[in-house]
C-alpha positions, 0 to 999 in steps of 0.5 A: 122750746121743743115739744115734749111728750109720753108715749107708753113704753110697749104701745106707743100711741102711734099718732104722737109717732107720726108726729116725731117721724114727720120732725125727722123728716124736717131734718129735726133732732129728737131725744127719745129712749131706747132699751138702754139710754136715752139718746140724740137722733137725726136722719142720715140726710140731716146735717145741720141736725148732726152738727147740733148733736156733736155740739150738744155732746161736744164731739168731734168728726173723728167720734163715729155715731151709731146707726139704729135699725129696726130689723136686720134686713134694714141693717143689711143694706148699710153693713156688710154681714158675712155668715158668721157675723149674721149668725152672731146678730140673729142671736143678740139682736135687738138687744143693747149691743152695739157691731161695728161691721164693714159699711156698704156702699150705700154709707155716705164717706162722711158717716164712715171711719175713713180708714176701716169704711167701717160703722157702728150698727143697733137693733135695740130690743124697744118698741118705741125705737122699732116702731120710729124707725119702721114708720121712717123707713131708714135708720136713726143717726143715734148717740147717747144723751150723755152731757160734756162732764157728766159721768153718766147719761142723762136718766129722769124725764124733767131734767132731760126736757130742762137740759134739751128742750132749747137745743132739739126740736122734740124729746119723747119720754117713756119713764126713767132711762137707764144708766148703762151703754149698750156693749160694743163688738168689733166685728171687723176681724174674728173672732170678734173683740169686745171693746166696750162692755157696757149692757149687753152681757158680753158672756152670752157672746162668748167673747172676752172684753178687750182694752175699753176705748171710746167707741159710738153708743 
């Protein structure tokens, strides 16, 4: 059964924090929340950890995962920012959006659409998310914590640790998550496409929501 623990929401107690960093860097998969849902993650290096995730999620290699940063310079050494698509995540991020940009060389093939060498890339607007990737010293491999069948991700605390607490190795709670996904903006192209709204205001954007296709969360 995995660990589940509380942690404040704006302070989390940074002890409970080094003990999840040091699951990640085993190789463990954490459930824990970000400023939209809670969500699955892993290290980049962790491949049997996302291989649990996809089966939990029941995803296939062709559905892309999103990597969680803790700043823009972090995002930077794995996404390939131009000026205007700079200027564009300085004024949302953090906050529940979700880019997909050209990835860098750094980006292992396998964690790239094989076609674009394009990735989905966050900065979500909580300090428990800022303060875990941080203290690990590279992004999460992220996806939300939304079961086969369900119509909605999973919300309230009991229930998640009941549901996951078998098939990850720690769940970090911080109250009830929300409902809504972040909104996801292509920025392989300009002007930039809203794919996904979700709950990022695609208005403060100034942009228009396309045709809604699976996209990474």
């Amino acid at each position: 059964m995995a660990l589940c623990i509380e942690l404040h929401p704006v302070n989390p107690q940074p002890r409970l924090l080094v003990q999840a960093v040091e699951v990640l860097r085993a190789g463990g998969l954490l459930v824990y929340p970000t400023d939209t849902c809670y969500a699955l993650g892993c290290m980049i290096a962790a491949r049997e950890s996302q291989e649990r995730l996809r089966r939990i999620r029941q995803l296939d290699l062709q559905h892309d995962l999103s990597l969680l940063f803790s700043s823009i310079s972090q995002l930077a050494d794995y996404a390939k920012l131009d000026d205007r698509a700079y200027a564009l995540l300085r004024k949302t991020l953090p906050g529940p959006y979700t880019f997909i940009l050209p990835a860098t060389k750094d980006v292992p093939r396998r964690l790239a659409d094989p076609r674009k060498r394009s990735i989905g890339v966050r900065i979500p607007k909580n300090p428990l998310c800022e303060n875990l990737i941080t203290d690990l010293g590279e992004p999460l491999m992220s996806s939300t914590l939304q079961l086969p069948g369900a119509s909605a991700p999973l919300t309230d605390p009991d229930e998640i640790c009941e549901a996951l607490g078998n098939q990850v190795d720690m769940v970090l709670l911080s109250g009830v998550g929300g409902v809504l996904c972040s909104t996801v903006v292509d920025l392989l192209q300009w002007p930039p496409r809203v794919l996904r709204e979700g709950s990022g205001d695609p208005g403060l954007l100034g942009l228009s929501v396309a045709v809604q296709c699976p996209m990474p969360h």
